[in-house]
N, C-alpha and C positions, 0 to 999 in steps of 0.2 A: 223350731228350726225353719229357716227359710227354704220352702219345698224348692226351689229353683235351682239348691245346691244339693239335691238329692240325686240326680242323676250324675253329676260330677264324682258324688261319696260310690254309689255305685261303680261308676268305672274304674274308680282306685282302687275299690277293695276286688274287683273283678283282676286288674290288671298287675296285684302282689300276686294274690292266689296264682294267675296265671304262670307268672316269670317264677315265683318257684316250685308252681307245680312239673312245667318243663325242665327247669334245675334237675331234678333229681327223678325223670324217667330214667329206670332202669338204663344203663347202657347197652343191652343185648336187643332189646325192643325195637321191631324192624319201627322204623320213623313215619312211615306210611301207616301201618297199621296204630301207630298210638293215636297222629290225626283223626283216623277213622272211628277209633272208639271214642273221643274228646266229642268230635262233632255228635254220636249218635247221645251222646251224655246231655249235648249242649241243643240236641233237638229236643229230648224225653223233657227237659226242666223250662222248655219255651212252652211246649205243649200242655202243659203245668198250667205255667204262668197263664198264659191264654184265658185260661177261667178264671182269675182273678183279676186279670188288665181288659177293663171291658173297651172291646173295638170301636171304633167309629161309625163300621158298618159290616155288611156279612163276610165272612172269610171269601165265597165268591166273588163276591163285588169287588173284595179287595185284590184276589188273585188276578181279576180281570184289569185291572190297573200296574199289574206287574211289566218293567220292561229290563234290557239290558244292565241296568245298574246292579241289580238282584246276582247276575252272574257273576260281573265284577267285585261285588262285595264277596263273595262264598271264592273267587279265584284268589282276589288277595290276602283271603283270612286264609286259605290254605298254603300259600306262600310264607306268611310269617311264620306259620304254626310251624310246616317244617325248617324255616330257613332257622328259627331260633333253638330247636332242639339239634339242628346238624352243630351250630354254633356254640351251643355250651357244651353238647360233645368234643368239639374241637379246642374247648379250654377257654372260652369268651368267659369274663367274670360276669356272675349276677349284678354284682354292682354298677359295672358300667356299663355295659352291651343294649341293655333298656335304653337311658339313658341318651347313650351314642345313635344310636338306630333314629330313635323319635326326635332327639335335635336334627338330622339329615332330614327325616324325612318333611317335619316342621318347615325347616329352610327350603324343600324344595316345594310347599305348597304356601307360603307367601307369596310369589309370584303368578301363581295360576289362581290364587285368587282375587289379586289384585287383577289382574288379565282377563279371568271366564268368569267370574262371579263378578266382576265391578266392586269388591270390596276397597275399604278407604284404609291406610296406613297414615295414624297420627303421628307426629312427632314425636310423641314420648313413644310410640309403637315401634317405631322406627329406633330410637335411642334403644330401649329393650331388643331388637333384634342384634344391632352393635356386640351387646353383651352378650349375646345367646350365642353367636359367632366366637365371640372370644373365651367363652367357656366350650362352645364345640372343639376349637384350638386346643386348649390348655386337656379338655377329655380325653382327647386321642392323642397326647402325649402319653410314652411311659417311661 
């Protein structure tokens, strides 16, 4: 297999697991407290991992290269984590609430990449957004 599709296969089979392991937290489960035990689950198997994914350089070298981004990733993963377990508590379906969220969210980082990152939008990229618009449309009908 082409190793360059392996972090891809990881984030799918990461990103089931996820949508239904939030599906079906208990509904009595304060929503704060499942994040916190998720994260301390999702620290214990990085710190794992760590020994088998050998670094570039020493973990200090690297902490010393740490800046604001670091916060912002751990602020918005804790945003999704509870916004989508308030959300399927509230009766969002599995099926489409993934879906829904990540076409939004898609659509509103096209722009800021073509704007802060200088990325290029081909014409067929362009014709594919078209259609990702028109299935975001057609999703959020019910």
């Amino acid at each position: 297999m082409n190793t360059s599709y392996l972090p891809i296969l990881v984030i799918i089979a990461g990103g089931v697991i996820y949508q239904l392991s939030q599906k079906v937290v208990a509904p009595g489960v304060n929503a704060y407290l499942a994040v916190i035990v998720a994260y301390l689950v999702g620290i214990v198997l990085c710190a794992c991992a760590a020994f088998f994914y050998p670094a570039e350089e020493s973990f200090w070298a690297s902490a010393k290269k740490m800046n604001l981004a670091i916060l912002g990733i751990g602020f918005g993963a804790a945003l999704i984590e509870v916004g989508f377990l308030i959300a399927y508590r509230q009766g969002w379906k599995i099926s489409l609430t993934s879906m829904l969220v990540n076409m939004i969210i898609s659509m509103i980082l096209v722009p800021i990449g073509i704007l802060f990152f200088r990325e290029k939008i081909s014409g067929w990229n362009a014709l594919g957004i078209c259609f990702y618009l028109a299935g975001l449309i057609l999703i959020s009908k019910k």
